[in-house]
C-alpha positions in Angstrom: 140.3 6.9 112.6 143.9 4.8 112.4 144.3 2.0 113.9 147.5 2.3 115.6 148.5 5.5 117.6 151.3 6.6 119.9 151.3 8.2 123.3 154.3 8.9 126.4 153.6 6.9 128.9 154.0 9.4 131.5 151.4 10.7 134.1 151.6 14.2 134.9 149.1 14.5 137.8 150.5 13.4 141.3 149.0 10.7 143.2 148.7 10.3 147.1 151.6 8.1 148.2 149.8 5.1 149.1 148.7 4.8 145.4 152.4 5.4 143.7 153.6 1.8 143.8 150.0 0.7 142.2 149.5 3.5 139.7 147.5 1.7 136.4 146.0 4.8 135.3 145.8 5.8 131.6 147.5 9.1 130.9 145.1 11.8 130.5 146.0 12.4 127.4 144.7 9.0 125.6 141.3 9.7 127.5 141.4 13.1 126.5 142.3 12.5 122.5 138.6 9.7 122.8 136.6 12.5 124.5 137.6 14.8 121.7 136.5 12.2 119.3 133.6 10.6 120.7 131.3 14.1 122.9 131.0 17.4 122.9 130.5 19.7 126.1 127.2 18.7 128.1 127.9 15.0 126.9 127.5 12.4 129.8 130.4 9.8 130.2 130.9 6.7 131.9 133.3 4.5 133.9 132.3 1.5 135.4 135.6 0.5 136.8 136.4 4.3 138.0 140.3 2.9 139.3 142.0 6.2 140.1 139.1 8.6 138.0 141.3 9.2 135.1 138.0 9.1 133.2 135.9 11.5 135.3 138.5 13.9 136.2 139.6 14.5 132.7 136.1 14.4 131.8 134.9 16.9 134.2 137.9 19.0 133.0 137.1 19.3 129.5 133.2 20.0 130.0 131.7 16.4 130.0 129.7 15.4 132.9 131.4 12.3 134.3 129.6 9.4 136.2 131.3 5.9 137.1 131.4 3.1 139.7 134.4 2.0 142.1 134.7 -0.9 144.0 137.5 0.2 146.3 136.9 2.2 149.3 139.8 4.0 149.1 140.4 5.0 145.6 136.9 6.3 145.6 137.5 8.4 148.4 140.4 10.2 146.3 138.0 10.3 143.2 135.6 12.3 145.0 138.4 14.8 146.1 139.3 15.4 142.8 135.4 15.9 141.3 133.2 18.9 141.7 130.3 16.4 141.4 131.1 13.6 144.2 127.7 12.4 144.1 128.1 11.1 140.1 130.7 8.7 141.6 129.0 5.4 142.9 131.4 3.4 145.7 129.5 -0.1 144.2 129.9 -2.9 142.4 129.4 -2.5 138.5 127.7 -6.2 139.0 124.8 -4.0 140.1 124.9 -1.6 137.4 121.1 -1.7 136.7 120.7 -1.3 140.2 121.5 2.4 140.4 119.9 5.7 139.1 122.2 6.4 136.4 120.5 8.4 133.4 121.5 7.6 130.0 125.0 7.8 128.7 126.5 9.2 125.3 129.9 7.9 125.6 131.7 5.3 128.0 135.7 4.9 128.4 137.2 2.2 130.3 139.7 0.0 131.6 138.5 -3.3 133.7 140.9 -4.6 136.4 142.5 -7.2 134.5 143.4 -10.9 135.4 145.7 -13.7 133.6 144.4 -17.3 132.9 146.8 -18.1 135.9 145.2 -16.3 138.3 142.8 -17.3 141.0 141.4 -14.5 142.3 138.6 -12.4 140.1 139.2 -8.8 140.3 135.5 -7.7 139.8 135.9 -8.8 143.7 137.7 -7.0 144.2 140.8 -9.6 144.6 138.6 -10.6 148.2 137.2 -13.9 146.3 138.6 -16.8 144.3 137.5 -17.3 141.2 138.8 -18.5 137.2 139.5 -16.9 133.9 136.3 -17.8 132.7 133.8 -16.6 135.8 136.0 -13.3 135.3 135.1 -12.9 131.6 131.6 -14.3 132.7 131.2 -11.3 135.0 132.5 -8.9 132.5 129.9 -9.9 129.9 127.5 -9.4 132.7 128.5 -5.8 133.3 128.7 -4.8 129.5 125.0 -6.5 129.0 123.7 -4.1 132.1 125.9 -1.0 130.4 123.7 -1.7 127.1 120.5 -0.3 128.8 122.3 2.8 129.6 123.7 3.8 126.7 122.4 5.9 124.0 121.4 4.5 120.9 124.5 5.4 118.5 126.9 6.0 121.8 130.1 4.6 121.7 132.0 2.7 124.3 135.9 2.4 124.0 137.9 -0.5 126.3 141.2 -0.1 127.4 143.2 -3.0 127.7 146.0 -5.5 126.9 146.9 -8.4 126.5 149.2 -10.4 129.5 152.6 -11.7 129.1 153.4 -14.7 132.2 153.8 -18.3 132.5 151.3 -18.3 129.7 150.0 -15.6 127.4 146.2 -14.6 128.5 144.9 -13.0 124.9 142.6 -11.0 127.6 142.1 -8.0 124.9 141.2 -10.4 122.2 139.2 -12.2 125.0 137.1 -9.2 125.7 136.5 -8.0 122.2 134.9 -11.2 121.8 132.4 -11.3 124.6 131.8 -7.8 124.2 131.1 -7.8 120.4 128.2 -10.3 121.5 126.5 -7.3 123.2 127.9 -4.2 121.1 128.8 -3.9 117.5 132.2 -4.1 117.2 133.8 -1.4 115.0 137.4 -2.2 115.6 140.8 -2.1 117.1 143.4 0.6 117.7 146.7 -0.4 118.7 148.0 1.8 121.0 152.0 2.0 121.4 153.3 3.2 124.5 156.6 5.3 125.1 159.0 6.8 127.6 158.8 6.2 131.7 156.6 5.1 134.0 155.7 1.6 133.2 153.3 -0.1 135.4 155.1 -3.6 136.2 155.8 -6.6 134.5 158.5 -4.9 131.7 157.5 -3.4 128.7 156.8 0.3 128.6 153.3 -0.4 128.6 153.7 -2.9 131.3 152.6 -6.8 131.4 155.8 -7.2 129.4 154.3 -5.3 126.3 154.9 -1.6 124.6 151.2 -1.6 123.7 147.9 -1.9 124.1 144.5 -2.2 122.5 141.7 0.2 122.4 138.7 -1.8 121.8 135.9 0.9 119.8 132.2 -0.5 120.2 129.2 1.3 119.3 125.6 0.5 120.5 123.6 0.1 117.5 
């Protein structure tokens, strides 16, 4: 596979208003172009940090059957409006992972909320509770070390994320792929370079003052 790839930024589904000024969803066509890679029809797929269902509703789409787990009441709610099956979409905290019936997974694809070194609230809170950098990546490795015992032997998981421009530079992708590579085998980064409209805040057309992004590849020897 190559390392560095290139995708317009642009997101052709439409959103309910009161998600347009937040809209951090990956287009459908970089979760489409890892689906083609990593399944086949029938396959089961996972997001444990659902956002807006980029995952499942693509997923669904192209003949995958789609699981994942939001925190937010909300965003859920629209999820479920846009799935045939409402009930594979868990409104939960992906802290509890082994705590619900999931069956076994052959592919996951996600993006966790992300937070900068200068922040104070964790966002696997939901942003409700304060919390630092390092209980945030504590939490994280909590949740990928759960995801393990779902996940076929061989599967592969693929993490979607960047590093954050601010005060300070937060190395959160390089961050990840370390915690991470403590639970899967790491097989690599693709950089992923972002063009055209749409950026989601910050500058950049990525967004977070950056024109690209990481896909973190994992498998689960």
């Amino acid at each position: 596979m190559k390392s560095f790839l290139i995708f317009g930024n642009s997101k052709k589904r439409n959103l309910p208003r009161e998600f347009q000024s937040d809209d951090n969803r990956n287009p459908d066509k970089l979760v489409r172009f890892f689906l083609e890679k990593f399944t086949k029809r029938g396959d089961l797929i996972f997001d444990q940090f659902a956002g807006l269902g980029t995952t499942l509703i693509v997923g669904e789409a192209m003949g995958r059957i789609p699981f994942g787990i939001e925190l937010d009441k909300k965003r859920a709610a629209y999820i479920k409006s846009q799935i045939k099956n409402k009930t594979h979409l868990i409104l939960g905290n992906s802290l509890k992972i082994s705590s619900y019936k999931l069956p076994k997974f052959d592919f996951c694809f996600t993006s966790p909320p992300y937070m900068a070194k200068c922040d104070i609230k964790n966002p696997i809170s939901g942003y409700s509770k304060k919390g630092s950098y390092e209980e945030y990546l504590n939490d994280l490795s909590k949740i990928f070390f759960q995801l393990k015992r779902l996940m076929k032997r061989n599967s592969y998981i693929v993490i979607e994320v960047s590093n954050l421009k601010g005060k300070e530079i937060t190395t959160l992708a390089w961050d990840i792929a370390k915690i991470v590579s403590e639970i899967f085998h790491f097989e690599g980064e693709i950089a992923i370079g972002w063009k055209g409209g749409d950026a989601y805040k910050f500058g950049g057309s990525y967004g977070y003052g950056y024109d690209h992004s990481y896909c973190l590849v994992f498998k689960n020897k």
